[in-house]
C-alpha positions in Angstrom: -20.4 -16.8 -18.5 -18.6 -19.9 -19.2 -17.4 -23.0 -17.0 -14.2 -24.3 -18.0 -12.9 -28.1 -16.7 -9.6 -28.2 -16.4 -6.4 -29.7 -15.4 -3.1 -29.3 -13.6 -1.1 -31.5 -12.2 -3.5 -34.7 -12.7 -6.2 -33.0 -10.2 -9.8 -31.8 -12.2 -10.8 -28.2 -11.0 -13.1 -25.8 -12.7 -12.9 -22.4 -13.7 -15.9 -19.5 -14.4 -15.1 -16.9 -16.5 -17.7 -14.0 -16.7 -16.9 -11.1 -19.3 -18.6 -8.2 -21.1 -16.2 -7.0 -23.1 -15.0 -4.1 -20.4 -11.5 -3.5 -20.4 -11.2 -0.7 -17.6 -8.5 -3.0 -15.9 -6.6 -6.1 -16.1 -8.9 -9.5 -15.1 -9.8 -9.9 -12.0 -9.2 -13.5 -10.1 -11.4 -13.8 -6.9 -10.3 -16.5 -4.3 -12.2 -17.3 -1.4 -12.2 -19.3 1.7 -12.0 -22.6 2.5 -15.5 -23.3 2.2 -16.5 -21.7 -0.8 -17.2 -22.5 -4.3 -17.2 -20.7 -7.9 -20.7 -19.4 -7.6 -20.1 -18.0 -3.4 -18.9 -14.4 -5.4 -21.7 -14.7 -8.1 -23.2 -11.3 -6.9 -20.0 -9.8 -7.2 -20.0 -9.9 -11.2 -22.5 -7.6 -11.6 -20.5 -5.1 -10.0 -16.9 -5.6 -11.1 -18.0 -6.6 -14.5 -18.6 -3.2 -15.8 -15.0 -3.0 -15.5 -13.5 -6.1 -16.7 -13.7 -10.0 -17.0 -13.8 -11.9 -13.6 -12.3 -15.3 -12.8 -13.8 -16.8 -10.2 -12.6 -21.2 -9.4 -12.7 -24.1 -8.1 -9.2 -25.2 -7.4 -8.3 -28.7 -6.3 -10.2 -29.2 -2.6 -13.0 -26.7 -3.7 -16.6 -27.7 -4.6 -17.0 -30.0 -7.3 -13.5 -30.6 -7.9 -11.0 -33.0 -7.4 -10.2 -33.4 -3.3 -7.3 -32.2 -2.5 -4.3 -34.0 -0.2 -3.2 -32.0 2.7 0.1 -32.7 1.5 -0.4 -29.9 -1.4 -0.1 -26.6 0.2 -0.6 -22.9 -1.1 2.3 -23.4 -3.8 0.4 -25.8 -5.2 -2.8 -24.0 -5.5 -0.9 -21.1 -6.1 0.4 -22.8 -9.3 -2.9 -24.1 -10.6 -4.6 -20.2 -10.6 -1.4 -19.1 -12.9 -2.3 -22.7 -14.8 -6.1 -21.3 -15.3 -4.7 -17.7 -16.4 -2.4 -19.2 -19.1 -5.3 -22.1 -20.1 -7.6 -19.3 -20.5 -5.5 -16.6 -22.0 -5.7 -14.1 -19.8 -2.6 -12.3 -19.3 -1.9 -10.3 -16.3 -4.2 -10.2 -13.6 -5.6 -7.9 -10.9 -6.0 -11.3 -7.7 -8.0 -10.3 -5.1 -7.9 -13.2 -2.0 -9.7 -13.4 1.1 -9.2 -15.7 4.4 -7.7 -18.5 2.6 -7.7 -17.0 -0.5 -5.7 -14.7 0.8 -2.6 -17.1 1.8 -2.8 -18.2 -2.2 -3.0 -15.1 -3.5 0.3 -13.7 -2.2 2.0 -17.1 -2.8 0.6 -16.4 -6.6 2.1 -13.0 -6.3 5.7 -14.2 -5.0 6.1 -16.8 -8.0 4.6 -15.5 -10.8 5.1 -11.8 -10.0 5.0 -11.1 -13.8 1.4 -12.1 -14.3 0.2 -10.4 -10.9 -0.8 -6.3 -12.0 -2.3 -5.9 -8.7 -2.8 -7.3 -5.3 -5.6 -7.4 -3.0 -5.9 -9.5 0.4 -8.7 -9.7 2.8 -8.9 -10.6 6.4 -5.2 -12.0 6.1 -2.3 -12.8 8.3 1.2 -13.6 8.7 1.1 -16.7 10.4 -1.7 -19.1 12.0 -2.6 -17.8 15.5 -2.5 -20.9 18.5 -6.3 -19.8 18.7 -6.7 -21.0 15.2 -5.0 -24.1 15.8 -6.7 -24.6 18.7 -10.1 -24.3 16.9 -8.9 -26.7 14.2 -8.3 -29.6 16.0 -11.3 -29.4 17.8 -13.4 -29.3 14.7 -11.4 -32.4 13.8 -12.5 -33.9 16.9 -16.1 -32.7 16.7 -16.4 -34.2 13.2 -14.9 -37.3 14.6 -17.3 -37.8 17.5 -20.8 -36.8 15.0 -21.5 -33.5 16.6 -21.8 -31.5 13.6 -24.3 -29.1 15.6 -21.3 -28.5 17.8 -18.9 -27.6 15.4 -21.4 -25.2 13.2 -21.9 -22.8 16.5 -18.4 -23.0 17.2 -17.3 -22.1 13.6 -19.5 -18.8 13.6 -18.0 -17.9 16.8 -15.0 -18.2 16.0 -15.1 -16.3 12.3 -17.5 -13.4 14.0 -17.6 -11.0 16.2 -18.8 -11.6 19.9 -22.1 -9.2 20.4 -21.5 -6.3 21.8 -17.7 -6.1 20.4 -18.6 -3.7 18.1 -21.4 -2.7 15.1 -21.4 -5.3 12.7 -24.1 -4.5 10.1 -26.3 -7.1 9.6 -24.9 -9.1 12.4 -27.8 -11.6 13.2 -28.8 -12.4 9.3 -25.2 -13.6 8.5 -24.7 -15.6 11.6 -27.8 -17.4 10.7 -27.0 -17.8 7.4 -23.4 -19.3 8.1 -24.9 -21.3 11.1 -27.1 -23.0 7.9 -24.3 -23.3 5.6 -22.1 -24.8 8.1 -24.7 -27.2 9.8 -25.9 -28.2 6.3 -22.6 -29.6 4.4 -22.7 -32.6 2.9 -20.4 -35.4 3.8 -18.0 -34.2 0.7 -17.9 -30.7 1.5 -17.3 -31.7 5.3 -14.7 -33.5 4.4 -12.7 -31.1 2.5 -13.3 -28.2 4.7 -11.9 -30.2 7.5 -8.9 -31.1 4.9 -8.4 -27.2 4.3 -8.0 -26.6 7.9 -5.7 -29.5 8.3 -3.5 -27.5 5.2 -3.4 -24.6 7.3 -1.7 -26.5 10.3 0.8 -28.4 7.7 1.4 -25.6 5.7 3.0 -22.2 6.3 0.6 -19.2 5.6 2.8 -17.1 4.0 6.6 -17.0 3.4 9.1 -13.8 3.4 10.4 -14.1 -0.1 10.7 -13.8 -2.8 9.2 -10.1 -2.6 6.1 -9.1 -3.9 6.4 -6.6 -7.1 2.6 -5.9 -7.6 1.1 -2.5 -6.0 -0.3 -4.2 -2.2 -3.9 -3.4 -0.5 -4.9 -5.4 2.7 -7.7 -5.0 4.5 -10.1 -6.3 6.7 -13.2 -5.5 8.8 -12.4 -3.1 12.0 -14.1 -5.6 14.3 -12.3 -8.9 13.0 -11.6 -10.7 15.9 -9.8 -13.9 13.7 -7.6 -11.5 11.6 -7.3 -8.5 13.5 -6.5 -5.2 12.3 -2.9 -5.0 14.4 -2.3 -8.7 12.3 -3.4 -7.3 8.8 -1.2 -4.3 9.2 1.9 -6.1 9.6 1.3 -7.9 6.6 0.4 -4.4 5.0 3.7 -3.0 6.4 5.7 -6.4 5.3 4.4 -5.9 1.6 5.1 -2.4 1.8 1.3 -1.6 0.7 -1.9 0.0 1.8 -3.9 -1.6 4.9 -7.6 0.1 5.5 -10.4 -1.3 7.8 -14.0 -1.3 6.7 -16.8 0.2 8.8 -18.9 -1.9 10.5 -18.3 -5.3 10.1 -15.8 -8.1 11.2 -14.0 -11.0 9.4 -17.0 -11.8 7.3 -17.3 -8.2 5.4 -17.4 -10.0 2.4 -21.2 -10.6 3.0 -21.9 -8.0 5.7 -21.0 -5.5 3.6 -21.0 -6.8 -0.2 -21.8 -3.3 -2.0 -18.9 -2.1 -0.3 -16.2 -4.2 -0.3 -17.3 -4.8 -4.1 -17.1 -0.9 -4.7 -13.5 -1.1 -2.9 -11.8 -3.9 -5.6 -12.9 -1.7 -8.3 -11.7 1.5 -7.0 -8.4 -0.4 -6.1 -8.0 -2.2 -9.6 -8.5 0.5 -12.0 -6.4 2.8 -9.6 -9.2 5.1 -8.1 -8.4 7.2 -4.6 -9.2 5.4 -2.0 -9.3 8.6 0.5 -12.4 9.3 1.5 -14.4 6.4 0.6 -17.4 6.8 3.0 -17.2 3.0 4.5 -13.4 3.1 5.1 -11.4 4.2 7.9 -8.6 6.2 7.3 -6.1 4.8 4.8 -2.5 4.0 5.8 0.4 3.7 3.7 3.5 1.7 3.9 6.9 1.6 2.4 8.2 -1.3 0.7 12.0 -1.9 1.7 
């Protein structure tokens, strides 16, 4: 495992690069949410590895490095991941984004479409809902006003599940866990999450062209209620790829059900049916035109 510091564009960010040797599949380049850091997928190395090298960052905004202007949108962060493939020598790359990471990712996909093998989004959309927006500014406004409290309730609800909506495995453990993690970030971190959600308002989350080349797989849990299924399908049907829900859990699958959205990249990435697979609803299939 090795952290890299490097530069693009005059902004510091960091890059981790964990490899055994394992050349089932191209590299895989994990992007994650707006709040998260290099080490947030750490448990997901010891899965994928077996398989191939993983990439995980911190781009410009992200953890330790350099904050970020809302000024830059996904382009920009889009263009620093290629910068770490090239600085590091990767070559093509499997990129698997989710939530925020997922808006990069395709924008990685639609300008460097000949370093992209394979494309995975989670919890994704076309466009920013008005309930989003809504929610943003009134984060900015809790911030402004000191009620961090406030704002870390109103963050899980919004990125969970209501009770009773549905069967969300392990339900109450991750909504005290984020309630922690959002209650407990530090001045910095507050500052650029706020700044991340203020990209999202500035910035569009996806555009229609140029088309994406790369084989396509969205998904998202069957009871996300901040990327619905109906909304991950369109962008499924727009990319002309696969969309498939996972049992069980909502927007946050990533950490309700690890083990499986984990086995899921590497059946995807090293081109494994994905009929069948016991935590996933039936798989639908979309034409690219």
């Amino acid at each position: 495992m090795t952290d890299s510091e490097l530069e693009y564009r005059g902004f510091r960010y960091i890059a981790r690069t964990a490899t055994t040797g394992a050349l089932a599949t191209e590299p895989v380049v994990v992007l994650g949410g707006s709040s998260q850091d290099r080490l947030s997928w750490l448990r997901y190395e010891r899965w994928l590895l077996p398989h191939t090298t993983v990439l995980t960052l911190e781009l410009p905004g992200y953890g330790d490095a350099d904050p970020l202007p809302v000024e830059h949108g996904m382009d920009f962060l889009a263009d620093t991941v290629h910068h770490a493939t090239e600085a590091l020598a990767l070559g093509r790359v499997n990129v698997f984004g989710a939530c925020f990471g997922a808006s990069i990712a395709l924008r990685l996909a639609q300008r460097h479409p000949d370093h992209v093998a394979r494309l995975m989004l989670g919890g994704t959309a076309v466009e920013i809902s008005p309930e989003y927006v809504a929610a943003a500014r009134r984060w900015r406004r809790m911030v402004d006003d000191g009620l961090f409290g406030d704002m870390a309730r109103d963050m899980v609800e919004q990125f969970m599940a209501p009770p009773g909506y549905g069967t969300v495995r392990r339900r109450a453990a991750v909504a005290r866990l984020m309630l922690q993690r959002f209650a407990n970030l530090t001045e910095r971190e507050l500052a650029m999450d706020i700044t991340h959600h203020e990209r999202l308002l500035a910035h569009p989350w996806s555009v229609p062209e140029p088309p994406v080349t790369a084989p396509v797989l969205v998904f998202t849990g069957e009871h996300d209620t901040i990327t619905p299924p109906a909304v991950g399908r369109r962008v499924a049907e727009g990319l002309g790829g696969r969309f498939a829900t996972i049992t069980e859990s909502d927007h946050l699958v990533q950490i309700e059900r690890d083990t499986d959205l984990a086995d899921l990249m590497a059946c995807f990435f090293t081109d494994q049916p994905l009929a069948g697979l016991p935590y996933l609803n039936p798989v639908e299939h979309f034409t690219r035109t």
